[in-house]
C-alpha positions in Angstrom: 115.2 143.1 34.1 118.8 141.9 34.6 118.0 139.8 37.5 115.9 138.1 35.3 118.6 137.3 33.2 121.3 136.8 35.8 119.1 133.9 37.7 119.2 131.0 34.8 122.9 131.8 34.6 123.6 131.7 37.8 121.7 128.2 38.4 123.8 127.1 35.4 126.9 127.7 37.1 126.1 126.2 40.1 124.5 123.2 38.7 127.8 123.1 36.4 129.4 120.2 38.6 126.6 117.9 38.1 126.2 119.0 34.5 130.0 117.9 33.8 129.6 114.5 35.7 126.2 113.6 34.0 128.5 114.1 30.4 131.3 111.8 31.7 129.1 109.3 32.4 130.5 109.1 36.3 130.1 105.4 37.9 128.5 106.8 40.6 126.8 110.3 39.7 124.2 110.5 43.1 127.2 111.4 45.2 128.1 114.2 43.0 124.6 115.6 42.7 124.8 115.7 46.4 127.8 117.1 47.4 126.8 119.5 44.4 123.4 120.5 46.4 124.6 121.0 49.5 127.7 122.9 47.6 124.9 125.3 46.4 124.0 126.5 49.8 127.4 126.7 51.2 129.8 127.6 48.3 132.5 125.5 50.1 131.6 122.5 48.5 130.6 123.3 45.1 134.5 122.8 44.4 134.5 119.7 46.0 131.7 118.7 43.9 133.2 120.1 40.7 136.6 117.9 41.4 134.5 114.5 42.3 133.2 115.0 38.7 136.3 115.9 36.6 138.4 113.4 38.5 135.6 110.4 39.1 135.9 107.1 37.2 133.6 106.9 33.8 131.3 103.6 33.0 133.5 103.2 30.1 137.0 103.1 31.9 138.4 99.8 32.8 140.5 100.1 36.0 143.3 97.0 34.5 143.9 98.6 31.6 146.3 101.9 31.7 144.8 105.3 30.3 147.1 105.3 27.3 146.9 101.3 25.7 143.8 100.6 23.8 143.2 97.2 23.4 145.0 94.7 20.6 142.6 93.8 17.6 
């Protein structure tokens, strides 16, 4: 009965990458999915895929513009 239990879990942590980068709102999200996916099979790369999404650029971000200034009404 635990395994039961232990599978949605489990493909919630390993989906968590993609999950993370589909909340960011990641310019390009495919690549992440992918590298995500394959990271499921081989473990090696689910960390690669879980720093594309945390450190990726967001549709909203403008790359001119420094992180800290908003823009002058």
């Amino acid at each position: 009965m635990e395994l039961f239990a232990a599978i949605p879990v489990a493909l919630l942590i390993l989906s968590a990458p993609s999950i993370v980068a589909h909340r960011r709102k990641v310019q390009r999200l495919r690549p992440d999915i992918v590298v995500n996916v394959i990271g499921t099979f081989t473990g090696l790369f689910w960390f690669v895929a879980l720093f594309m999404a945390v450190s990726m650029r967001t549709h909203g971000s403008d790359p001119t513009l420094p992180a800290n200034e908003h823009l002058a009404p």
